[in-house]
C-alpha positions in Angstrom: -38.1 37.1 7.8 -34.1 35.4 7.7 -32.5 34.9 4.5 -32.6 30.7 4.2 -30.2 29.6 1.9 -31.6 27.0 -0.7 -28.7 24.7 -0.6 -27.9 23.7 2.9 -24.2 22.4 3.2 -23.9 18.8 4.2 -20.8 18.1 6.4 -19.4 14.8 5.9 -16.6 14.0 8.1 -13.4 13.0 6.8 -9.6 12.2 7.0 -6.8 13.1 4.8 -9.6 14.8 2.3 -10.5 10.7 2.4 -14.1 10.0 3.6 -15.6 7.1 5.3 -16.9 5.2 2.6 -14.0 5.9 0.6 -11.7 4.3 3.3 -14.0 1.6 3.4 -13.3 0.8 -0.4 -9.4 1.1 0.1 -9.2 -0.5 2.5 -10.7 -4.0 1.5 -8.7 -3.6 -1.5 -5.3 -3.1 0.1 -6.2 -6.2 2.5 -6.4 -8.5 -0.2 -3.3 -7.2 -2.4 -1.4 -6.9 0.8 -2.3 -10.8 1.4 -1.6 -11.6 -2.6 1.7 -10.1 -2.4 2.2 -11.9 1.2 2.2 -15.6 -0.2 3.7 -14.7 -3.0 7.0 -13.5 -1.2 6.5 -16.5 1.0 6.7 -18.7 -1.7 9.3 -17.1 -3.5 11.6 -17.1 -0.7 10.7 -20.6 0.6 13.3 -22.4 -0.4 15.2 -20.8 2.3 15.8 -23.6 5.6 14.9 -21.3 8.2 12.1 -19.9 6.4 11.4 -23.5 6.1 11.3 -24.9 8.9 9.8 -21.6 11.0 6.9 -20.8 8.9 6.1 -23.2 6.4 6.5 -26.6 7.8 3.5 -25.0 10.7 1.1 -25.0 8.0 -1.8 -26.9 9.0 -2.7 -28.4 5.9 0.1 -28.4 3.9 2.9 -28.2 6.1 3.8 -31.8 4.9 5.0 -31.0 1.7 8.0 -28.5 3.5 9.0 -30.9 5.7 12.7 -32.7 5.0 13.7 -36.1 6.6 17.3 -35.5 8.1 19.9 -37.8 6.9 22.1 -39.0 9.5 
């Protein structure tokens, strides 16, 4: 008769000591401060022309409100 151990070990793969579901968690988290802090800087900085006329004036919906009528 073999020795069975009563508690069998469950291996659980992981990365960085970081496993799957715990990634999963992070992750989602860090997409939506990542976005936050995205517009924010966007916004912050939009009073910069190029930034202006590059990015924010392509907004679908409110690209209006960057646009600026040249004087001539």
């Amino acid at each position: 008769m073999a020795y069975s151990p009563p508690i069998k070990p469950k291996f659980r793969p992981n990365f960085g000591g970081y496993s799957a579901e715990t990634a999963r968690y992070w992750i989602g988290s860090s997409t939506r401060w990542g976005a936050v802090a995205g517009i924010t800087g966007l916004f912050v900085i939009s009073q910069v022309p190029l930034i202006k006329q590059t990015i924010l004036q392509k907004v679908p919906v409110l690209g209006w409100y960057w646009k600026v009528e040249e004087t001539k």
